[in-house]
C-alpha positions as CSV (number, residue, x, y, z in Angstrom):
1,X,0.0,0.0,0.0
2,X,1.5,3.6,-0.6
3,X,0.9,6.4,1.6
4,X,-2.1,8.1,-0.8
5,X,-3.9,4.5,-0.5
6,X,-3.5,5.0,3.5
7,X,-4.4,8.6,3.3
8,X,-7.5,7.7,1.4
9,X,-8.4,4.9,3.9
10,X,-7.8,7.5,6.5
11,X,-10.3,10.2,5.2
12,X,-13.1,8.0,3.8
13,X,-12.9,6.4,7.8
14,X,-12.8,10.3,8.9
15,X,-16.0,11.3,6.8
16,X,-17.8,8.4,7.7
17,X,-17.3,9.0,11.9
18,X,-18.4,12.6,11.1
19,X,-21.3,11.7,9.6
20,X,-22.5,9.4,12.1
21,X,-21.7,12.5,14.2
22,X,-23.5,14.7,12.4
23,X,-26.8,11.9,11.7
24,X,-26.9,10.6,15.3
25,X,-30.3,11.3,17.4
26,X,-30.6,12.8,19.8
27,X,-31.2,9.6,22.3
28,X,-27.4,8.7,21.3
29,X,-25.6,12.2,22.0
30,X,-24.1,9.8,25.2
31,X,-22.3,7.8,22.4
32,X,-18.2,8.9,21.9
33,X,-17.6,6.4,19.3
34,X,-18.5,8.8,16.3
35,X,-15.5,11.2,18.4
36,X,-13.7,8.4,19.2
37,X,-13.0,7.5,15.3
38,X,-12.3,11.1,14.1
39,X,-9.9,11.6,16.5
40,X,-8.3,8.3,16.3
41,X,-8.6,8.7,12.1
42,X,-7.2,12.4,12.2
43,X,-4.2,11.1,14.2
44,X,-3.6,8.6,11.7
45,X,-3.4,11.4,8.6
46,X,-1.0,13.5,11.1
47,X,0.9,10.2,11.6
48,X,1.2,9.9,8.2
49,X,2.0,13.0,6.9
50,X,4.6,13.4,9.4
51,X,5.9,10.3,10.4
52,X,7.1,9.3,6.7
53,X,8.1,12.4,4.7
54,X,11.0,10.7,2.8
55,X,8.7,8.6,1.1
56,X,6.5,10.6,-0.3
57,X,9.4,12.7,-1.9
58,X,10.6,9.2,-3.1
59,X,7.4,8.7,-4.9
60,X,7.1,12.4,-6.5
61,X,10.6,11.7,-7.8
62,X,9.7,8.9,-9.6
């Protein structure tokens, strides 16, 4: 997998906790899941964009 298929992964997961966010009733507003997976998915694009410069210059040289 190279980093844009993880980065993808990452924000598809990202928009899907936000909208379960976003659609939830107001029964479930005790549920942290929904937060619990953007913060966990935004980490992951940080993690990524950070963690492994070098191989994303590696690519673009290419």
């Amino acid at each position: 997998m190279t980093a844009l298929d993880r980065l993808t992964i990452y924000s598809v997961l990202c928009f899907v906790s936000f909208c379960a966010l976003v659609l939830r009733s107001p029964a479930e507003s005790s549920s942290f899941m929904p937060l619990l997976g953007m913060g966990a998915t935004v980490i992951g694009i940080w993690l990524e964009m950070h963690r492994w410069p070098s191989a994303s210059e590696q690519e673009d040289g290419q």
